[in-house]
N, C-alpha and C positions, 0 to 999 in steps of 0.2 A: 466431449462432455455435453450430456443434454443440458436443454434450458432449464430443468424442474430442477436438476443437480447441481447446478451453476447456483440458481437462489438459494437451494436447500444449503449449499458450504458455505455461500456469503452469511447467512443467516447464523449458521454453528460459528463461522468465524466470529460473530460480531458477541455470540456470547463465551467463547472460548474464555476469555480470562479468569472468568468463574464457573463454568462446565465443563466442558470440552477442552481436553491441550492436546488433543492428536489429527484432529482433522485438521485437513487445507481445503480451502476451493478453489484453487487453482496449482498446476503441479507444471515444474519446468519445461516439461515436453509440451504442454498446452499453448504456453507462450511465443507472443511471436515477436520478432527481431526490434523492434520499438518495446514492447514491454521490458525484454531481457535489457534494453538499454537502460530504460528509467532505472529496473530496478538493480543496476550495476552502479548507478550515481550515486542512489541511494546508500548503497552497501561502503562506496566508500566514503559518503558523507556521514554516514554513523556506524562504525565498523562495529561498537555495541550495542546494537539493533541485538533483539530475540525474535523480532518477525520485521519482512516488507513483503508487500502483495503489492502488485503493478497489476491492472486489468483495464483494457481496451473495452472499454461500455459505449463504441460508438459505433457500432457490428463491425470493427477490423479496418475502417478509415480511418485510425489515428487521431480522432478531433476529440474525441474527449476521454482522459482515462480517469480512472479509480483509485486511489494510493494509499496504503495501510502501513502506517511504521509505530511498531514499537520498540522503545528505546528509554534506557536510564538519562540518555542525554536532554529527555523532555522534563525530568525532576526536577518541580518546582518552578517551572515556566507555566504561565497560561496558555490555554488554547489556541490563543490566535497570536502569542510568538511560536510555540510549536509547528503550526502553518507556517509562519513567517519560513522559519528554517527551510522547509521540504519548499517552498516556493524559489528560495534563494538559490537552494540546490538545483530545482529545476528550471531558473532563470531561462535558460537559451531555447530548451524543449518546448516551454510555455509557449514561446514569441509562437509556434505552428500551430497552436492547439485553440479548439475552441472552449475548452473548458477542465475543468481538473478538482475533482471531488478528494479531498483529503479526509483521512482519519488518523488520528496520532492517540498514543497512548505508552503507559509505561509500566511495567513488568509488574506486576505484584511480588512484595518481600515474601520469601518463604521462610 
């Protein structure tokens, strides 16, 4: 995936809740063995999740990722218990990591 492609999906990602509900910017194959771990924790720390994105933003050392989860289990929580949660989850992962950008969000009612 180029780099112009990589911003251009993060970008549609971040407006999808209200434009876009089809695109990804990142797709399973793309992932590498660290990523597919986070976001396998994830999946089982919020099994109703509608999306989690896992991305290595540190060129593929591992020191810093990306993390996108939405989920009904953030309803009515603030922001920074929603963090709280994805941090709790990735407790162990963290301790190697130099840093870890979250975004949480929850589904919009249709």
């Amino acid at each position: 995936m180029s780099l112009c492609n990589r911003y251009l999906g993060r970008f549609l990602l971040r407006l999808s809740k209200y434009e876009v509900t089809t695109y990804r910017w990142m797709s399973e194959a793309a992932s590498n063995p660290e990523e597919v771990k986070l976001k396998d924790l994830l999946r089982n720390r919020f099994p109703a999740a509608t999306a989690i994105e896992v991305q290595d933003i540190s060129g593929g050392c591992g020191a810093m990722y990306e993390v996108w989860v939405e989920s009904t289990d953030f309803k009515g929580l603030s922001r920074v218990k929603q963090h709280k949660l994805i941090t709790q989850t990735l407790k162990q992962e963290i301790k190697d990591m130099h840093g870890l950008r979250i975004t949480t969000s929850v589904p919009e009612e249709t």
